[in-house]
Structures are given as C-alpha cells and as structure tokens.
C-alpha positions as a Markdown table, in Angstrom:
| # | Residue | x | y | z |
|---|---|---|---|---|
| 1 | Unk | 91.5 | 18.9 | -139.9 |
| 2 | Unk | 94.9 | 18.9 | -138.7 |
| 3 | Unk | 96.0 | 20.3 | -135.0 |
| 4 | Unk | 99.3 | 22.1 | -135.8 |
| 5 | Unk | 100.7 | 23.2 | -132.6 |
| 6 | Unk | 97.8 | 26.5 | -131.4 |
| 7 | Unk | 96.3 | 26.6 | -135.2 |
| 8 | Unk | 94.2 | 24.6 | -136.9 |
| 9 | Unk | 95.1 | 23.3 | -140.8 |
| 10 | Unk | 92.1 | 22.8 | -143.1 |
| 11 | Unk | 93.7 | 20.6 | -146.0 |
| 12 | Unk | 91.2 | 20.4 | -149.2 |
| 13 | Unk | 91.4 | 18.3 | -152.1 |
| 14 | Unk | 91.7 | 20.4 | -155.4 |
| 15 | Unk | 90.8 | 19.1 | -158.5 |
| 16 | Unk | 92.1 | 19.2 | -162.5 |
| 17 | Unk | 89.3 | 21.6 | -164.6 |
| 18 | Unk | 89.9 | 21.7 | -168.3 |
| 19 | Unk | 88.2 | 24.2 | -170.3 |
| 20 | Unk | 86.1 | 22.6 | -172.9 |
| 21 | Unk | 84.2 | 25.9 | -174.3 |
| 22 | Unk | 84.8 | 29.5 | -173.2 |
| 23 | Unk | 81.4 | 31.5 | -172.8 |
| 24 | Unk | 82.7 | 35.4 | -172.9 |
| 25 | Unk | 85.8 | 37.9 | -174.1 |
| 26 | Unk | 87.9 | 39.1 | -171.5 |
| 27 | Unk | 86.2 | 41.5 | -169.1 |
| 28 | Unk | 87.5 | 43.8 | -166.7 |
| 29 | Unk | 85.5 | 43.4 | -163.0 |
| 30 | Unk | 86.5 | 43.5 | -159.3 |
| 31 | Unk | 90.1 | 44.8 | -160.3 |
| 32 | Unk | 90.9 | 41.6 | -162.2 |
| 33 | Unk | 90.6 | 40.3 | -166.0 |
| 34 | Unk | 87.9 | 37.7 | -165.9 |
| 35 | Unk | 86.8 | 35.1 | -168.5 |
| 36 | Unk | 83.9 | 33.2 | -168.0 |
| 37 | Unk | 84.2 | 29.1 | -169.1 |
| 38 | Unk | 82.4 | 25.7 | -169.1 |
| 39 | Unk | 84.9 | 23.3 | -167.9 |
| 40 | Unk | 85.0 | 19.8 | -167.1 |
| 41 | Unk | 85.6 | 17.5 | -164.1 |
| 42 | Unk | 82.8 | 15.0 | -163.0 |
| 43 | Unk | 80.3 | 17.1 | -165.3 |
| 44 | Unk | 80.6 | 20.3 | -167.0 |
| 45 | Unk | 80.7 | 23.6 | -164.9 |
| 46 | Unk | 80.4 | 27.1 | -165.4 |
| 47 | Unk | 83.1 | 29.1 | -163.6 |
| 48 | Unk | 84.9 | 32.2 | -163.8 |
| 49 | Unk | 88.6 | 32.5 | -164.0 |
| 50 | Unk | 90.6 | 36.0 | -162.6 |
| 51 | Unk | 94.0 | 36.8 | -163.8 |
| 52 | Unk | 96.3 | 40.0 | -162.9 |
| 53 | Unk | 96.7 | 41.0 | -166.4 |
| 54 | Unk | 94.9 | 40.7 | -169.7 |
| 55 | Unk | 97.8 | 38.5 | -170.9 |
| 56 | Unk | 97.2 | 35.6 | -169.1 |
| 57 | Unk | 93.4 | 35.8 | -169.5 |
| 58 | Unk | 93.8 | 35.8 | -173.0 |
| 59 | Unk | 96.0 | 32.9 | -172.9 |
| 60 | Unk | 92.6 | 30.7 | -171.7 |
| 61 | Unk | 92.5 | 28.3 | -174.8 |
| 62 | Unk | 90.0 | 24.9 | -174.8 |
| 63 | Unk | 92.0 | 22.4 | -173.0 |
| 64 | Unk | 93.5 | 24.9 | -170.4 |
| 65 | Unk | 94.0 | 23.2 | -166.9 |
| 66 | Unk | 92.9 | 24.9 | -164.0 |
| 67 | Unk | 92.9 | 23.9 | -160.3 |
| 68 | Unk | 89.7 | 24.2 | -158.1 |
C-alpha cells in the first residue's frame, strides 16, 4: 500500500487472460451481456466476462485478451 496524502492506494497487479474456449452464448443477467469462458494464464480458468452491449460480447473470439 501506498500513503497518498489522508487516503490510502491499494495498487494490484493485473494480468493478460486469453480466451482459449468459450463455454456459453451471450446471456443477459445483472443488467449486463455476459459470456462465460475458459481462459488461460498460469492454468486455465473459468470466468465470466460483462459487457454494456451485446456487441462487444459477441465480439469474445478464442484468443481475446482480457485483463484480471
């Protein structure tokens, strides 16, 4: 942690995800498009991705970089 004058700044390392296989179609849940994904970095993980729009979820192909 970082002291920044009266607040305190967490700073967290994010890492490169690339989609390898993608698990579901777009869905529609907690007011956001959502695609669920197995992606890799240091193993293969299951996550969900949220987008705005149904656009950009379908724009999720196998190799799509993501930051977590």
């Amino acid at each position: 942690m970082l002291y920044d004058g009266f607040k305190l700044k967490i700073i967290m390392n994010l890492l490169d995800h690339y989609v390898k296989e993608i698990i579901s179609k777009p869905y529609f849940k907690y007011d956001k498009w959502c695609i669920d994904v197995m992606a890799e970095c240091y193993g293969r993980w299951k996550h969900t991705l949220m987008f705005k729009t149904k656009e950009e979820c379908l724009n999720v192909k196998i190799d799509y970089m993501f930051l977590a």
